[in-house]
C-alpha positions as CSV (number, residue, x, y, z in Angstrom):
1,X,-17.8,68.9,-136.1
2,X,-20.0,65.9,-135.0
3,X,-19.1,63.7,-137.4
4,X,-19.6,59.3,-136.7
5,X,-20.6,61.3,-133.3
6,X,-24.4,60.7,-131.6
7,X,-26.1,63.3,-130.9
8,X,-29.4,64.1,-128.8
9,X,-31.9,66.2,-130.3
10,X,-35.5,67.5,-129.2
11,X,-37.9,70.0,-129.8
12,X,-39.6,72.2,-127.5
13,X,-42.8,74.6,-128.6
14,X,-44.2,77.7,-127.0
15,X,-47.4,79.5,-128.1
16,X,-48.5,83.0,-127.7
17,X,-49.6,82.3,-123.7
18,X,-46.5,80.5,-123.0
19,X,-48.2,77.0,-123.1
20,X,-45.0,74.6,-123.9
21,X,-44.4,71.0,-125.4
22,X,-41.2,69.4,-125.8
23,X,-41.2,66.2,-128.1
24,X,-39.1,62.8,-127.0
25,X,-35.5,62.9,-126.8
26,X,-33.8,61.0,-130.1
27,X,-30.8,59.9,-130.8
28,X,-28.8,59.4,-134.2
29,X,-25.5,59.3,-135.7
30,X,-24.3,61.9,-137.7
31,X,-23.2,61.1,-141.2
32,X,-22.5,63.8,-143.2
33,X,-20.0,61.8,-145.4
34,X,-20.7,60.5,-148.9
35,X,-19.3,57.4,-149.4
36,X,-16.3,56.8,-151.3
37,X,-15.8,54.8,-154.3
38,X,-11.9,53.5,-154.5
39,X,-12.5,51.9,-157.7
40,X,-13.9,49.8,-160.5
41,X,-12.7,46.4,-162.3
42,X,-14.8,46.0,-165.1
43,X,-14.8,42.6,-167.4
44,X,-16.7,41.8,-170.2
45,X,-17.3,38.4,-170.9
46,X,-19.7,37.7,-174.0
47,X,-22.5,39.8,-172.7
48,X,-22.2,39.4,-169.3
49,X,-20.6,42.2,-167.2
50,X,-18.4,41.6,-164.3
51,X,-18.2,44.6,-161.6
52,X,-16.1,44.1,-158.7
53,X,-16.5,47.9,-156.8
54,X,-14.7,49.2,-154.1
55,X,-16.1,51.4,-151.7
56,X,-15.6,52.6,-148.1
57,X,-19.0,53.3,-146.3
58,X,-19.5,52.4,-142.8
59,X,-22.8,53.5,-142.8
60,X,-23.8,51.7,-146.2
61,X,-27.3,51.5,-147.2
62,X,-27.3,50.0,-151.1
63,X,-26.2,50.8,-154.8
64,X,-28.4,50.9,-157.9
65,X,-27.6,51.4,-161.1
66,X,-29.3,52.4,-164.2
67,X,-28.8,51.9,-168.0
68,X,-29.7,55.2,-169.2
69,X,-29.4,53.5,-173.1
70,X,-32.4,51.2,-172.5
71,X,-35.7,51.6,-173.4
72,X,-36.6,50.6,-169.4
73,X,-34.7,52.9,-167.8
74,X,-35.0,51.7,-163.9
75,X,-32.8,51.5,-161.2
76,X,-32.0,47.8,-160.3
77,X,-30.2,46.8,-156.9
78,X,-26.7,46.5,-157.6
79,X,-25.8,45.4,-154.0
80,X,-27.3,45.9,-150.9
81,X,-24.4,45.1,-148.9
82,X,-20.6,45.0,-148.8
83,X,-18.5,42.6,-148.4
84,X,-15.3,43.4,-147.0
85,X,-15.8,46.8,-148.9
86,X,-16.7,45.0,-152.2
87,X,-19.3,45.3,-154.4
88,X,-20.0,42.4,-156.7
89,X,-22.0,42.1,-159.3
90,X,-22.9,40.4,-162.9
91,X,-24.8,42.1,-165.5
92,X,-26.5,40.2,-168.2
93,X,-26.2,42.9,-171.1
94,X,-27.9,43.1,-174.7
95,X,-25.4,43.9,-177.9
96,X,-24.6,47.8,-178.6
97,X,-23.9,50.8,-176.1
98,X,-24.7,51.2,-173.1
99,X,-24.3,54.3,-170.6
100,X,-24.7,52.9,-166.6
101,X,-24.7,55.4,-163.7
102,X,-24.1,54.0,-160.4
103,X,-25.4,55.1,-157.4
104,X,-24.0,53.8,-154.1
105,X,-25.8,55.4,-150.7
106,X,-25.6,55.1,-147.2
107,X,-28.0,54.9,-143.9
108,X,-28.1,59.0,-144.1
109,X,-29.0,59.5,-147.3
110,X,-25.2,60.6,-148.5
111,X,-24.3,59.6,-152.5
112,X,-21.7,59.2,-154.6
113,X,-22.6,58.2,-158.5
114,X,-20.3,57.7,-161.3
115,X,-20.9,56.5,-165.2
116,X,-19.4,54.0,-166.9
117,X,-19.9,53.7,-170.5
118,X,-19.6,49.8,-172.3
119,X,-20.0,48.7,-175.4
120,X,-20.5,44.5,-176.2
């Protein structure tokens, strides 16, 4: 209904003996929208992994990813910013299996995750 809309919102607080507050007025955008990942070139090259991502986010925020097969399972930055709807990044990779969920996010908080499983 309001969506890429900005909407006004306040709060106003009555007690018992009608004593009221309101707070200040804010204003945000409304993103309700995930964003969307369009697809995924993938090359392997020795052990360095090549992922060129394409996603469309207005409103993006970052993408991590994580190799769940690795003993230090963190999330690293995978990009913090898109260029021209691209993410691009280079993965320096140890020999065997490995299981990577992605995790792209925008300004909202809105997801969208996917796997990809590589062996080098």
């Amino acid at each position: 209904l309001y969506e890429n809309q900005t909407i006004s919102y306040w709060f106003n607080i009555s007690d018992i003996v009608y004593n009221n507050a309101s707070s200040k007025k804010l204003k945000i955008k409304v993103d309700t929208i995930p964003p969307v990942i369009n697809g995924i070139n993938v090359s392997l090259r020795d052990t360095k992994l090549n992922l060129i991502i394409n996603i469309t986010e207005p409103n993006f925020e970052s993408s991590k990813y994580r190799d769940n097969t690795s003993l230090n399972q963190k999330n690293n930055t995978l990009c913090s910013s898109l260029q021209k709807g691209l993410c691009k990044k280079s993965i320096t990779l140890s020999d065997g299996f490995h299981s990577l969920d992605l995790t792209f996010t925008d300004e909202a908080g809105n997801s969208a995750s996917t796997n990809l499983n590589i062996t080098v």
